[in-house]
N, CA, C and O of each residue as an XYZ file, in Angstrom:
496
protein
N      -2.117    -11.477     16.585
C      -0.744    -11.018     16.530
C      -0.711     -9.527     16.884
O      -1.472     -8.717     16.356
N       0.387     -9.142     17.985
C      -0.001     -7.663     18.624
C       1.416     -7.240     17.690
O       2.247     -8.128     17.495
N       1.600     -6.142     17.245
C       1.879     -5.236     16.980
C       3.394     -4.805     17.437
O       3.350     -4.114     18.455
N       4.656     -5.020     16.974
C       5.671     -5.095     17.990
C       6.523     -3.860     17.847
O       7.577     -3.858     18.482
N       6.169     -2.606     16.967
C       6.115     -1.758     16.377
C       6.457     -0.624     17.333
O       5.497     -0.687     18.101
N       7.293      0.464     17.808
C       6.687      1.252     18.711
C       6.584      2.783     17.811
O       7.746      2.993     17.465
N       5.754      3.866     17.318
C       5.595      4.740     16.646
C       5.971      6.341     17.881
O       5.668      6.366     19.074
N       6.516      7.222     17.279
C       6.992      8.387     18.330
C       5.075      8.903     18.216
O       4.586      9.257     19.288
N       4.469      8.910     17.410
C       3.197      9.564     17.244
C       2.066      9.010     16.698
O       2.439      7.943     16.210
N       0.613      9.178     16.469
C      -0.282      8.989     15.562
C      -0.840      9.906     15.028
O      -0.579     11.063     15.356
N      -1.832      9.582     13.981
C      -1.822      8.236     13.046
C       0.359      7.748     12.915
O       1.368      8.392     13.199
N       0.169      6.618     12.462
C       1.465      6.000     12.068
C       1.332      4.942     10.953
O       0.278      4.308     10.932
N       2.428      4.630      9.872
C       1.689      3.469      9.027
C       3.579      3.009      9.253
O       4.533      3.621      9.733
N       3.416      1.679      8.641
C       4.783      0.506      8.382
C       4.584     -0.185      6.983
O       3.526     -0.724      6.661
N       5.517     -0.129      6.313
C       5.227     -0.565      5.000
C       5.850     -2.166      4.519
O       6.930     -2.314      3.946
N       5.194     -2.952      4.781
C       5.977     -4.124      4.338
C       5.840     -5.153      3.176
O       4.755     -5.087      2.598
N       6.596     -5.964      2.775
C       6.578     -6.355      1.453
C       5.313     -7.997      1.895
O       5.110     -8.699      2.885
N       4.783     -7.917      0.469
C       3.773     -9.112      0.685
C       4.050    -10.172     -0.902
O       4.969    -10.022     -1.707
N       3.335    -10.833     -0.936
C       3.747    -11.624     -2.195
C       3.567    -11.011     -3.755
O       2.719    -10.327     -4.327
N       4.753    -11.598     -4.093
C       4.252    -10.868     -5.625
C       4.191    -12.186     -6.913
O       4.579    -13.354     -6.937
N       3.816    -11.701     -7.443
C       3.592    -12.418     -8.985
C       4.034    -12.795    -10.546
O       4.525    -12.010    -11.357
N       3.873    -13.540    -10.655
C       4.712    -13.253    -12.062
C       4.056    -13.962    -13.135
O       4.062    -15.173    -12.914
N       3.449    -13.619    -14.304
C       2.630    -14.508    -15.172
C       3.377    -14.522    -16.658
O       4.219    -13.724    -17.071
N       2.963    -15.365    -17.152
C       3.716    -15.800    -18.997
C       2.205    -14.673    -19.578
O       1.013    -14.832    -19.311
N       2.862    -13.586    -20.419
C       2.048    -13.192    -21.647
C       2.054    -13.454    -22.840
O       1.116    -13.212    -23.599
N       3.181    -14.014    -23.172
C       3.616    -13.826    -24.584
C       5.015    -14.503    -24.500
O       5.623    -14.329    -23.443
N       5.708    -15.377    -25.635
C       6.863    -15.267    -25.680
C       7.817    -14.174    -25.539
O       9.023    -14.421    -25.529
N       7.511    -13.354    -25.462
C       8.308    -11.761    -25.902
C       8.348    -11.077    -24.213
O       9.278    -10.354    -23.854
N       7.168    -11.456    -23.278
C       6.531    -10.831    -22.448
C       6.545    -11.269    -21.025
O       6.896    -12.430    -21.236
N       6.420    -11.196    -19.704
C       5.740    -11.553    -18.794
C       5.341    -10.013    -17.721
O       5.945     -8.941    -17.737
N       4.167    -10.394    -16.885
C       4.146     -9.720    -16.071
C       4.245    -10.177    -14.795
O       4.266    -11.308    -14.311
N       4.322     -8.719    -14.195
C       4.770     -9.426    -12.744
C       4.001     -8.006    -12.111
O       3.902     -6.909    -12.661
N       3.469     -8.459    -10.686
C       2.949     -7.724     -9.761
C       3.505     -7.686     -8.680
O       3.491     -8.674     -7.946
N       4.146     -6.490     -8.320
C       4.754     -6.229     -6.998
C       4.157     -5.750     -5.791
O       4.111     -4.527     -5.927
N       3.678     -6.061     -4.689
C       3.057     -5.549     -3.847
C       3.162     -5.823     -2.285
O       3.087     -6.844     -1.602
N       3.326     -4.743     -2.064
C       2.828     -4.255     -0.327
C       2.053     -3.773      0.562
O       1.392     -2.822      0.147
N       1.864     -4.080      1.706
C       1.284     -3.693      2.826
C       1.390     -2.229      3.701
O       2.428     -2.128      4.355
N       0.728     -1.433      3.761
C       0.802     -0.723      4.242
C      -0.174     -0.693      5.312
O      -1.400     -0.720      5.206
N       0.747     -0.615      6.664
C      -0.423     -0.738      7.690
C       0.155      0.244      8.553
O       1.281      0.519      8.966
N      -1.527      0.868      8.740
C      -2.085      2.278      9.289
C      -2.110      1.810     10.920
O      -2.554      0.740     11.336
N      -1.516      2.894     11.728
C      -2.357      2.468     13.318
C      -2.570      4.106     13.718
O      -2.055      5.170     13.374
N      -3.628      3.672     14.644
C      -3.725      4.635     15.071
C      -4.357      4.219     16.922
O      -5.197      3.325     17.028
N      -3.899      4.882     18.088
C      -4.166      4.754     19.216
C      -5.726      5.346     19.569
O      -6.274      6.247     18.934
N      -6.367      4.551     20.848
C      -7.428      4.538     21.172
C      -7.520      4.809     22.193
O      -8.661      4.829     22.654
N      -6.269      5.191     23.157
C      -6.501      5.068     24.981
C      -7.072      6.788     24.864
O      -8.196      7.166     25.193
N      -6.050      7.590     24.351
C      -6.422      9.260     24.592
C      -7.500      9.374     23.973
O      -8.379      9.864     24.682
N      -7.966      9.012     22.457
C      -9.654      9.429     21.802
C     -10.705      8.774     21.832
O     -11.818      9.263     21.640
N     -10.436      7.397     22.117
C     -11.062      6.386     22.314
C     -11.691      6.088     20.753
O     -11.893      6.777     19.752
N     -11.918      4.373     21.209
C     -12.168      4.075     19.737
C     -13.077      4.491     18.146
O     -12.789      4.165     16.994
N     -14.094      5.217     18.604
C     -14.691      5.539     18.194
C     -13.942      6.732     17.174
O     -13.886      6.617     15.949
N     -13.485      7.684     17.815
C     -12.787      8.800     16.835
C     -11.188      8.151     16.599
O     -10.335      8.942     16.196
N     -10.905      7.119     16.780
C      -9.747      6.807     16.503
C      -9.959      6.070     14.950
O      -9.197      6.311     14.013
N     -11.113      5.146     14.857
C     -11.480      4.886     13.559
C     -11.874      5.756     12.591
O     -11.572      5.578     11.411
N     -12.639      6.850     13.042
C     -12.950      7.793     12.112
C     -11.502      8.472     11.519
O     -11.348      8.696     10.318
N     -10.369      8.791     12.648
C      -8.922      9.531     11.895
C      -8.541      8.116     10.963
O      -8.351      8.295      9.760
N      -8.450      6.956     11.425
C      -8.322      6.327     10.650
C      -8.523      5.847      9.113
O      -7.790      5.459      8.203
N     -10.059      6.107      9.332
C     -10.389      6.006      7.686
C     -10.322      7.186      6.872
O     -10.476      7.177      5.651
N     -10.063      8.314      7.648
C      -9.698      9.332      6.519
C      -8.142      9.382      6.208
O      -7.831     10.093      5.252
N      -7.073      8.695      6.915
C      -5.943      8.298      6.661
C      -5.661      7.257      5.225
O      -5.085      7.376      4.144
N      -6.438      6.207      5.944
C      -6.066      4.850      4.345
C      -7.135      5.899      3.372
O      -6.827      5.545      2.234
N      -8.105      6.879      3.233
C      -8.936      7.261      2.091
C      -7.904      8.227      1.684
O      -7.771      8.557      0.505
N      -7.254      8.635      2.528
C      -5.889      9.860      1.533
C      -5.132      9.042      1.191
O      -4.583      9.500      0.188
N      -4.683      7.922      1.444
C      -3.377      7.233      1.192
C      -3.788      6.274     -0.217
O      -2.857      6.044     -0.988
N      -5.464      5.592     -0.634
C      -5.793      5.238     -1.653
C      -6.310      5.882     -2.912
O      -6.659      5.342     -3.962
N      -6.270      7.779     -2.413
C      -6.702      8.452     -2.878
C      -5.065      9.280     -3.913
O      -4.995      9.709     -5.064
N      -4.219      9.198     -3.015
C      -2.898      9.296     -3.482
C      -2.517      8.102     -4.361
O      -1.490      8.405     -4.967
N      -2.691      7.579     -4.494
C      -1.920      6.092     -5.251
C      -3.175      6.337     -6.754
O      -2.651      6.296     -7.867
N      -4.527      6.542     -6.702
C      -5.280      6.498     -7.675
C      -4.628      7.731     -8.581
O      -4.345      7.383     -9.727
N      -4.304      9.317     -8.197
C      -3.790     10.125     -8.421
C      -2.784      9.734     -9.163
O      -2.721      9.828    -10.389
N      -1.975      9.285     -8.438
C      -0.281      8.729     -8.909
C      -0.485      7.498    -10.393
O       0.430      7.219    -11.168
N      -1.577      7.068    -10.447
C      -2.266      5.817    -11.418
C      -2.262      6.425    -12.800
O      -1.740      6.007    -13.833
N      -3.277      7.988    -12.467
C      -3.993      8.312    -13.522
C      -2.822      9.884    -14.290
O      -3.212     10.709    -15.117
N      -1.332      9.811    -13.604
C      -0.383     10.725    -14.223
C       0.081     10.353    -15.442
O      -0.170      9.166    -15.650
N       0.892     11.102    -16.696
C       1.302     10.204    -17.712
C       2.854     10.468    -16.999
O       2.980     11.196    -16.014
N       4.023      9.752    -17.662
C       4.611      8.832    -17.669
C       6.184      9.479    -16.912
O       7.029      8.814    -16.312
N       6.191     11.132    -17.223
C       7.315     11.748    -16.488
C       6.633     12.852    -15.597
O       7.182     13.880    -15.201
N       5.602     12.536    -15.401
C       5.215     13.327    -13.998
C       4.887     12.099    -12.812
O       4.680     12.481    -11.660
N       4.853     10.877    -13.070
C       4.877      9.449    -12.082
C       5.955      9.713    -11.234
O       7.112      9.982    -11.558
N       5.388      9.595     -9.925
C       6.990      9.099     -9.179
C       7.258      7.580     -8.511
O       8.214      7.046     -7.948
N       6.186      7.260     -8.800
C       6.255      5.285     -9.509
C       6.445      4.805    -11.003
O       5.844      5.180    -12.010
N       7.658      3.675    -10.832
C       7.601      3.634    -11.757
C       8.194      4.226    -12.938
O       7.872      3.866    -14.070
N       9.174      5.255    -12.667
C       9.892      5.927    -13.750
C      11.218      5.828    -13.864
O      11.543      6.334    -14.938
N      12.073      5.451    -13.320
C      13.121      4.600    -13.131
C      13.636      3.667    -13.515
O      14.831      3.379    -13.434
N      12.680      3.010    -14.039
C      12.570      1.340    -14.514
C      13.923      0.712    -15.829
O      14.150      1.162    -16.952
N      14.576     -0.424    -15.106
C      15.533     -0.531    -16.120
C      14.730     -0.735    -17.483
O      13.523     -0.512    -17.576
N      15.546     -1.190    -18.547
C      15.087     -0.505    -20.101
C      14.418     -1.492    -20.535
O      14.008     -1.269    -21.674
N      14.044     -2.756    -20.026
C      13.425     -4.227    -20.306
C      11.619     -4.116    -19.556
O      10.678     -4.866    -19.813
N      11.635     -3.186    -18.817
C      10.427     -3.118    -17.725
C       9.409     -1.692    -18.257
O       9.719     -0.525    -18.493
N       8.276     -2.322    -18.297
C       7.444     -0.943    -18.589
C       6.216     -0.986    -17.595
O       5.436     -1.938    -17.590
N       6.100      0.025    -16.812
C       5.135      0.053    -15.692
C       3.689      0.204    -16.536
O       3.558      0.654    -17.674
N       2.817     -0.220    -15.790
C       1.523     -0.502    -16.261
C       0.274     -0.013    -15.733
O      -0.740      0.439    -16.264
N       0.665     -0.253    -14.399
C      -0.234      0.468    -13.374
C       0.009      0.127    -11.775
O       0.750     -0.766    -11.363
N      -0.788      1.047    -10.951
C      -0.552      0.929     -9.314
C      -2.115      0.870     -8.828
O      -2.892      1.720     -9.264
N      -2.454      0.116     -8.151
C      -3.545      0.623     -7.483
C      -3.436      0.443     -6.083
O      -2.256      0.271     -5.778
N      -4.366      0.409     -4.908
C      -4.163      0.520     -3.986
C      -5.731     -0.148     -3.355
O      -6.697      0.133     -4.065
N      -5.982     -0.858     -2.297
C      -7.312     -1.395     -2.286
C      -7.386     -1.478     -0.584
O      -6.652     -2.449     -0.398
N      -7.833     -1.041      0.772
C      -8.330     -1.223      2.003
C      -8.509     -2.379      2.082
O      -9.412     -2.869      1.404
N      -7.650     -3.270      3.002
C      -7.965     -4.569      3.222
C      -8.465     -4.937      4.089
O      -9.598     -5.323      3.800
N      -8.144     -5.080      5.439
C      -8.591     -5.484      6.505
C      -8.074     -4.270      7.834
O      -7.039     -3.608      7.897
N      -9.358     -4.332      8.872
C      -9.163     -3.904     10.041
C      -9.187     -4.670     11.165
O      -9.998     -5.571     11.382
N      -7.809     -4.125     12.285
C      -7.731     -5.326     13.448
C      -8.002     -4.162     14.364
O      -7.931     -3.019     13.913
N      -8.281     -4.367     15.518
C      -8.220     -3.731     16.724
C      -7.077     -4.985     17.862
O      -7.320     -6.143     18.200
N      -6.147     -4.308     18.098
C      -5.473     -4.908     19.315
C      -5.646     -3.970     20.449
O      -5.055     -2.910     20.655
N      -6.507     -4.517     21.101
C      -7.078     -3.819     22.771
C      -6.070     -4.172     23.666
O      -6.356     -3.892     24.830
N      -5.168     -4.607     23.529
C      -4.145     -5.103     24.737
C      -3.007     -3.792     24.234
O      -2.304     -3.424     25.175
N      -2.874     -3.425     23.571
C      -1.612     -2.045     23.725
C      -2.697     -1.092     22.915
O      -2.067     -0.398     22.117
N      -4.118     -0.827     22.853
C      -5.013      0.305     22.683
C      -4.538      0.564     21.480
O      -3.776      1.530     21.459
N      -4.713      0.062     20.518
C      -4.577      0.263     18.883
C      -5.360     -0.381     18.037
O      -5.761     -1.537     18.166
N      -5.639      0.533     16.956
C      -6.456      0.423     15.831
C      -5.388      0.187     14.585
O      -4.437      0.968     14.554
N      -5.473     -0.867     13.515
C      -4.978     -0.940     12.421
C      -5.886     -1.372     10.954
O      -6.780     -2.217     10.918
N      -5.440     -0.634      9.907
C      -6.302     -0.551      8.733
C      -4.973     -1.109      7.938
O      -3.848     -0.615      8.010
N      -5.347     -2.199      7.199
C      -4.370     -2.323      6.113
C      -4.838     -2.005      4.298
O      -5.899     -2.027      3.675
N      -3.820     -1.806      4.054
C      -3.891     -1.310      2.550
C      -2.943     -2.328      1.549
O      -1.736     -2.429      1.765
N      -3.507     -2.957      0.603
C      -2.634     -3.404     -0.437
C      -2.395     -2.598     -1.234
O      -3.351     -1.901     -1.573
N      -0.870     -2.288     -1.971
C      -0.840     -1.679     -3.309
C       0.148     -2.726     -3.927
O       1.118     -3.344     -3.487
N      -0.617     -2.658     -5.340
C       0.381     -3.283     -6.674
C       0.864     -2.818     -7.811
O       0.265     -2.282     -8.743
N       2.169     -3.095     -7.657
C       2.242     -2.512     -8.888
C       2.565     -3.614    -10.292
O       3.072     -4.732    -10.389
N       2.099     -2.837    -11.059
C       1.888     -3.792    -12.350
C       3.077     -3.334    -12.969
O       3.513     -2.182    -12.971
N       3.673     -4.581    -13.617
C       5.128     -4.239    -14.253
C       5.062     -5.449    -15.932
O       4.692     -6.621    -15.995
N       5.531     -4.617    -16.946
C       5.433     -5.555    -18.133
C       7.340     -5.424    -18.226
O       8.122     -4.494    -18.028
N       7.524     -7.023    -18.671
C       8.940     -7.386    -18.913
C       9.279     -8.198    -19.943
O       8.919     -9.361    -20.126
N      10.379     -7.155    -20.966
C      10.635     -7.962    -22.077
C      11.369     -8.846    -21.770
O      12.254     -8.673    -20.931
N      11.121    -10.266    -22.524
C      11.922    -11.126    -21.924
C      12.919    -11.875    -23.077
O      13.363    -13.021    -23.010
N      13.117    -10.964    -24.063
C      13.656    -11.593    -25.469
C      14.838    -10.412    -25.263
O      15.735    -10.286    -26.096
């Protein structure tokens, strides 16, 4: 699947929604995991592939390196997660490097990233 995306520049990322979750904890309780895709590109015709992967992985390593940051804040310095109507208590975010594609037919490199966020919901 090529890429139908057109970016003014690189690196570039697109953020899209992926499946989420929802589990029974407790009568009182459930959780639910919200999560998306974030996918990184970056072009290969001007640096060629080689340094196009290298900008690449220091891109998704700032972008999983930001979300761990954002994980380990307490609760009014978060800018995930603090908003939350009065039934919902955030739990946690992480962020994990998933897969890399190369599409050689429009000279692009892509790194994807999952993040989730963990959400607890009173349900009484």
């Amino acid at each position: 699947m090529t890429p139908k995306i057109e970016f003014s520049g690189y690196p570039a990322a697109h953020v899209v929604p992926s499946d989420n979750t929802n589990d029974y904890q407790t009568n009182q309780e459930n959780e639910r995991i919200y999560s998306w895709f974030i996918r990184c590109f970056e072009e290969t015709k001007i640096q060629g592939i080689e340094k196009a992967y290298q900008s690449l992985e220091q891109v998704v390593d700032s972008i999983v390196d930001l979300f761990d940051l954002e994980n380990e804040k307490g609760g009014s310095d978060r800018t995930i997660g603090v908003s939350l109507p009065a039934r919902y208590t955030f739990i946690n975010i992480f962020a994990t490097p998933n897969k890399w594609l190369d599409f050689s037919d429009v000279e692009l490199i892509m790194a994807e990233i999952t993040v989730k966020v963990r959400i607890n919901v009173d349900i009484t």
